[in-house]
N, C-alpha and C positions, 0 to 999 in steps of 0.2 A: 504494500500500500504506500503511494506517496503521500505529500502533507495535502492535507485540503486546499484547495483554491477555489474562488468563486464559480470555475468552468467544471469542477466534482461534481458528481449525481449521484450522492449518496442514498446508502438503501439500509434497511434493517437488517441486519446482520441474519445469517442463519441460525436457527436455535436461540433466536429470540424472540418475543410476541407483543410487541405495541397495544395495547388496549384501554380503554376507557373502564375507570374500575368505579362505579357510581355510588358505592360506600366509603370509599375515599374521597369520591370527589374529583381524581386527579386522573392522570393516564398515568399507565404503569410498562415498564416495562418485563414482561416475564421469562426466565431461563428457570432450566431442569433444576437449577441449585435454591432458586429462591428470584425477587421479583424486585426490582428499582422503583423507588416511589420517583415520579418525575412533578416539578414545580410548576409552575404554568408555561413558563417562557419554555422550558425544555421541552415541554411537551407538544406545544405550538409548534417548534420543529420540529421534533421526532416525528410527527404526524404528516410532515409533508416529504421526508426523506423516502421515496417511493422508486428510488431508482431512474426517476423519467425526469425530475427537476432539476437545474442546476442549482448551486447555493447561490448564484445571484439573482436566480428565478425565486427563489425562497424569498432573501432579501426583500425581496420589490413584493411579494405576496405577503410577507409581517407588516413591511414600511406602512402596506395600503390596509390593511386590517386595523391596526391599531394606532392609523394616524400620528405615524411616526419616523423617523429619519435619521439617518446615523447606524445604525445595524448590523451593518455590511463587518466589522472587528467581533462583532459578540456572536455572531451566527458562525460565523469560521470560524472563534477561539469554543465554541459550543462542540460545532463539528471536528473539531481535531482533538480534542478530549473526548468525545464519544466515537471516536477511531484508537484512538490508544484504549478504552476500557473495550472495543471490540465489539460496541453495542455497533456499530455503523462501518460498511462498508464501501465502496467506490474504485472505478479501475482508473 
């Protein structure tokens, strides 16, 4: 895997399960060993990491959701930390 860059299409990793857990509240992410509670913004990305978007596709899909700007550092340093725990893939 290289580092993340905006032109990545990252994807959920194999052997993991992105899901909406509605007694948390939150989106979770689930493996064989046990399950990651994800916070809101994390989750907001993990849910578009689909394999098909780039992270500058993403960027510009949070910027306009949430009426905000500047992203483009926290969505990369998100995704290359959820490449190093393995939860996220990309070729």
């Amino acid at each position: 895997m290289t580092e993340a860059s905006t032109a990545s299409q990252p994807r959920v990793a194999p052997g993991f399960r992105l899901q909406w857990e509605p007694v948390q509240n939150c989106h979770v992410l689930l493996y064989p060993e046990g399950m990651v509670k994800l916070n809101q913004s994390s989750g907001e990305i993990m849910k578009r990491c689909d394999g098909e978007r780039s992270v500058g596709a993403i960027v510009t899909e949070l910027e306009a959701a949430f009426s905000a700007t500047g992203l483009e550092g926290d969505v990369l340093a998100f995704v290359g930390m959820a490449g190093k725990q393995r939860w996220l893939v990309w070729e």
